[in-house]
SEVEXRO-246210 format. One record per residue: x, y, z of N, C-alpha, C, O in turn; residue number from 0. Coordinates in nm, 4 decimals, padded with zeros to 6 digits. Atoms other than C-alpha are relative to their C-alpha. Layout:
BEGIN
+----------+----------+----------+----------+----------+----------+----------+----------+----------+----------+----------+----------+-----+
:      n_X :      n_Y :      n_Z :     ca_X :     ca_Y :     ca_Z :      c_X :      c_Y :      c_Z :      o_X :      o_Y :      o_Z : pos :
+----------+----------+----------+----------+----------+----------+----------+----------+----------+----------+----------+----------+-----+
:        X :        Y :        Z :        X :        Y :        Z :        X :        Y :        Z :        X :        Y :        Z : NUM :
...
+----------+----------+----------+----------+----------+----------+----------+----------+----------+----------+----------+----------+-----+
# end
This chain:
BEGIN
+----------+----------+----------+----------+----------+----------+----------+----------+----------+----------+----------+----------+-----+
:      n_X :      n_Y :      n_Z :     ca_X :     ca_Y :     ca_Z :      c_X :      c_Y :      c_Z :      o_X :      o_Y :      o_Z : pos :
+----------+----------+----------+----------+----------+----------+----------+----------+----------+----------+----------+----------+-----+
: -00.1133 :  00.0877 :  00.0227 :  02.4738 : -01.0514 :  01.8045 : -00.0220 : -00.0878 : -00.1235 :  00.0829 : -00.1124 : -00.1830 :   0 :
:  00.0393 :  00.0745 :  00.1219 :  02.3189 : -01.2588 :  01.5142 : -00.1062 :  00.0735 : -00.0833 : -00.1713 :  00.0162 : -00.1707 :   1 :
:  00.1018 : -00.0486 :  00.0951 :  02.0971 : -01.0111 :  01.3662 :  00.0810 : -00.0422 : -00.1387 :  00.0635 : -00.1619 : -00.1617 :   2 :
: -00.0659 :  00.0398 :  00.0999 :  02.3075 : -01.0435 :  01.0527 :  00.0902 : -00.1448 : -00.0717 :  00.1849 : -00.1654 : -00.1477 :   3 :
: -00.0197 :  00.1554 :  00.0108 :  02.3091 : -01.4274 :  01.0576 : -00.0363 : -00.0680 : -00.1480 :  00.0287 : -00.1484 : -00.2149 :   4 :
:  00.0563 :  00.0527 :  00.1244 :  02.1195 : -01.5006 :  00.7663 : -00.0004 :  00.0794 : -00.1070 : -00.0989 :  00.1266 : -00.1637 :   5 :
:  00.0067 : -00.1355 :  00.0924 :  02.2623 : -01.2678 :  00.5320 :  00.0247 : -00.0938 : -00.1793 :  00.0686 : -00.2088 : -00.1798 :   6 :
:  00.0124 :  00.0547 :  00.0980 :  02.2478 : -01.3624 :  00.1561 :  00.1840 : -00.0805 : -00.0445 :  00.2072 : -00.1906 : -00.0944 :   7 :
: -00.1423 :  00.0809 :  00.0401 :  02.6669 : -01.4208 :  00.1128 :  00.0159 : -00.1218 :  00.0680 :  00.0760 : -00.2139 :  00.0127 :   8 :
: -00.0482 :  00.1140 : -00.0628 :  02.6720 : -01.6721 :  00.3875 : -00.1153 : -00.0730 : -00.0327 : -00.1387 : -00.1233 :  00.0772 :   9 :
:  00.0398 :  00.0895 :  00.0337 :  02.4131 : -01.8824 :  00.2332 :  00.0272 :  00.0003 : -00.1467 : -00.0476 : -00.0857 : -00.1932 :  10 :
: -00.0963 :  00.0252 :  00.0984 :  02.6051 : -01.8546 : -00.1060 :  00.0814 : -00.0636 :  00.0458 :  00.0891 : -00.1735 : -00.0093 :  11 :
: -00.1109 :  00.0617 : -00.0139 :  02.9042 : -01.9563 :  00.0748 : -00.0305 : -00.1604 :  00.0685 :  00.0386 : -00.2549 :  00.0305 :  12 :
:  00.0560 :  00.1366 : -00.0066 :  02.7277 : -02.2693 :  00.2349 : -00.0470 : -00.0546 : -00.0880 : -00.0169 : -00.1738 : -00.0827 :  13 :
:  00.0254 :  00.0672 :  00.0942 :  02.5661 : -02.3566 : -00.0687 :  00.1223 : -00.0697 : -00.0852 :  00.1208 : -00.1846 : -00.1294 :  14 :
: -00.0831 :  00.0522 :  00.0599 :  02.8734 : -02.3862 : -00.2260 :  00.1278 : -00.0897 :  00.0513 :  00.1967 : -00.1686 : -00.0135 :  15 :
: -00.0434 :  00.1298 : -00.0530 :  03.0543 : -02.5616 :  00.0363 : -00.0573 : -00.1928 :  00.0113 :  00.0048 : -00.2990 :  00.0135 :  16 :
:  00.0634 :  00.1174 :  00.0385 :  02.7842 : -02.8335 :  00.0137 :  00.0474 : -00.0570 : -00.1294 :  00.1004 : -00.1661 : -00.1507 :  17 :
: -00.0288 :  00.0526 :  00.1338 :  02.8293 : -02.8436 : -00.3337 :  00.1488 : -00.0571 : -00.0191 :  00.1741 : -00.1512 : -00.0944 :  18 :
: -00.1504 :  00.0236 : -00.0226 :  03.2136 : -02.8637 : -00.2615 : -00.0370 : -00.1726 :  00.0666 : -00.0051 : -00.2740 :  00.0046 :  19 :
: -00.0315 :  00.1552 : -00.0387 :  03.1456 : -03.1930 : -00.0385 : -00.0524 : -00.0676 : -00.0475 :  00.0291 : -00.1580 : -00.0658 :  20 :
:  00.0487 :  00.0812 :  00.0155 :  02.9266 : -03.3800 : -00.1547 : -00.0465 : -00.0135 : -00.1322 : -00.1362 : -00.0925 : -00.1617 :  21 :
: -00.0124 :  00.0126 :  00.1276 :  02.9763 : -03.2979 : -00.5339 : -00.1572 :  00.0334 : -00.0655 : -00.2624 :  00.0285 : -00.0018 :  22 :
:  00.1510 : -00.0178 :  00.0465 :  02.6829 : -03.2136 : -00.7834 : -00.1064 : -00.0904 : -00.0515 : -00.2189 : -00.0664 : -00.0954 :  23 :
:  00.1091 :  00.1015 :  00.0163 :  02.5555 : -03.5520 : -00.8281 : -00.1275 : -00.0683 :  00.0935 : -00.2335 : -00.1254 :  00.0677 :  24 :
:  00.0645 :  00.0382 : -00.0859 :  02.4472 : -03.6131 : -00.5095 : -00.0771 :  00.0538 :  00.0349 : -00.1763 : -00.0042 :  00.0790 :  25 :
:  00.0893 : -00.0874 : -00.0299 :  02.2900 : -03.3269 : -00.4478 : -00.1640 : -00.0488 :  00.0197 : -00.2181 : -00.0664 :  00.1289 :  26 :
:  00.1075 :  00.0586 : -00.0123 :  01.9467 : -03.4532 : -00.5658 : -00.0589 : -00.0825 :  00.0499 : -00.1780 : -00.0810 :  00.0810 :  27 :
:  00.0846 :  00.0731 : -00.1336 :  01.9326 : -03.7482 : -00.3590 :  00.0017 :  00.0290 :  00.1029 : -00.0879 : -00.0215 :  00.1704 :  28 :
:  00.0589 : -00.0560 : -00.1095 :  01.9872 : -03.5548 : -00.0631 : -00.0751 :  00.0633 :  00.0131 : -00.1471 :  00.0427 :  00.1108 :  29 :
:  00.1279 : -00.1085 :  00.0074 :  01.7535 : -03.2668 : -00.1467 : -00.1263 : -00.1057 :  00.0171 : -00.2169 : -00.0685 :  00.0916 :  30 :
:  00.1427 :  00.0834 :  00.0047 :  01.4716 : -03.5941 : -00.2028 : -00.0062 : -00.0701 :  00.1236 : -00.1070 : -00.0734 :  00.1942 :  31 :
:  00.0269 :  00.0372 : -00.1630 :  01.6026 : -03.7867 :  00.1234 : -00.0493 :  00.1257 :  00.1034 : -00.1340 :  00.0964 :  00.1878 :  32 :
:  00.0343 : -00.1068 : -00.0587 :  01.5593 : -03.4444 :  00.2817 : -00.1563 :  00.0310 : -00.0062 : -00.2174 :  00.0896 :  00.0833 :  33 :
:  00.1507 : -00.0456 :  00.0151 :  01.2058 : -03.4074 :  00.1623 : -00.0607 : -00.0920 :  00.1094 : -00.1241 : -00.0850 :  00.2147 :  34 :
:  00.0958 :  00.1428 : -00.1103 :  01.1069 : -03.7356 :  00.2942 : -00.0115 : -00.0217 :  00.1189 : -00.1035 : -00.0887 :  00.1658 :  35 :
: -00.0364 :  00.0200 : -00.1553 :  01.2456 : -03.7110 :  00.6518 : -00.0952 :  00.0879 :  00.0308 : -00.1689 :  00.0593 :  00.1252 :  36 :
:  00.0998 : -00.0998 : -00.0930 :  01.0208 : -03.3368 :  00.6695 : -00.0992 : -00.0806 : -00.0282 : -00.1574 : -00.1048 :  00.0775 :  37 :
:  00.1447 :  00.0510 : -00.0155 :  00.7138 : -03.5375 :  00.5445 : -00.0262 : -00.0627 :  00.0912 : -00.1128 : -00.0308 :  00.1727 :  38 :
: -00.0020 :  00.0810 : -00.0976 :  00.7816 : -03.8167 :  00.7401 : -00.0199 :  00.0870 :  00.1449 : -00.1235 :  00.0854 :  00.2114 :  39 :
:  00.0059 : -00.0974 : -00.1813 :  00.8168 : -03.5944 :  01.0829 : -00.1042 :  00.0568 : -00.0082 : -00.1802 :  00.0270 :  00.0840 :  40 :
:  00.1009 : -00.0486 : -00.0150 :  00.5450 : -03.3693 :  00.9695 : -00.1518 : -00.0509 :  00.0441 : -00.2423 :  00.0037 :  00.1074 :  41 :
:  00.0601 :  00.0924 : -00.0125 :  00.3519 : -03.6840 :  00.9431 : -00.0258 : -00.0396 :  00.1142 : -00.1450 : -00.0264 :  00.1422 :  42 :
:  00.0064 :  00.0344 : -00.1054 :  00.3944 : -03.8103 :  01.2572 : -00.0410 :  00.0788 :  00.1261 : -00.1079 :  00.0491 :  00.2251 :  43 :
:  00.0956 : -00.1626 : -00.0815 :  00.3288 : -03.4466 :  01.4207 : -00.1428 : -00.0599 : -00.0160 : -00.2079 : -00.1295 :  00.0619 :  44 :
:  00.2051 : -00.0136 :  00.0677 : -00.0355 : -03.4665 :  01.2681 :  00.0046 : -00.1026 :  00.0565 : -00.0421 : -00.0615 :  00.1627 :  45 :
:  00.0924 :  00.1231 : -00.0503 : -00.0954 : -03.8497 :  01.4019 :  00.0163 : -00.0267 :  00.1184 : -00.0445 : -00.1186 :  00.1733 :  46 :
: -00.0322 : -00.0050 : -00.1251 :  00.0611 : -03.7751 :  01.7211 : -00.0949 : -00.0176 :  00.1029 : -00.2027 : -00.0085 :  00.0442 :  47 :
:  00.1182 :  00.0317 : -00.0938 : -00.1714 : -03.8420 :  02.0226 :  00.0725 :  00.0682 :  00.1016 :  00.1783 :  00.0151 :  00.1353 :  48 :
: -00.0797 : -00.0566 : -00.1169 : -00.0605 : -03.5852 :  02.3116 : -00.0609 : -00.0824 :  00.1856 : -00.0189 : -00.0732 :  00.3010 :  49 :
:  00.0684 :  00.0832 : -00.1155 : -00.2782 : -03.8075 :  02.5603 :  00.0734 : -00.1035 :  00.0444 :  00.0734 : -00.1435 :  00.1608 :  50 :
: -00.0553 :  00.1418 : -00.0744 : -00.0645 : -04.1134 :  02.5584 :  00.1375 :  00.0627 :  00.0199 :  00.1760 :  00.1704 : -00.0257 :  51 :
: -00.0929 : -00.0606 : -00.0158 :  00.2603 : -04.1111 :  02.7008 :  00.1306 : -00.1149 : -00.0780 :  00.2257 : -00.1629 : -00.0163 :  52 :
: -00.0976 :  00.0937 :  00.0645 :  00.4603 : -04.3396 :  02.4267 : -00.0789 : -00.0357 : -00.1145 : -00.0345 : -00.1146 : -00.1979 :  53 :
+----------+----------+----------+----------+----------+----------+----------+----------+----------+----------+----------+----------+-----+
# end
């Protein structure tokens, strides 16, 4: 049912709906807020403590 989910036109056609909303200036500060949120999370993975419960 989704084998053909991630096919190359429909991430053309999302790319360019992004680009449609949120114009081509912005782009870059979301792509950099975007970075920061995976570091940030990745970050917090790695210092995680699975022993405590909070």
């Amino acid at each position: 049912m989704f084998g053909n989910l991630i096919d190359p036109v429909h991430i053309i056609v999302l790319g360019v709906v992004v680009v449609w909303i949120f114009g081509p200036k912005r782009l870059p500060e979301l792509s950099a807020s975007l970075g920061k949120t995976i570091r940030l999370f990745k970050h917090s993975l790695k210092n995680s403590d699975p022993d405590t419960d909070g």
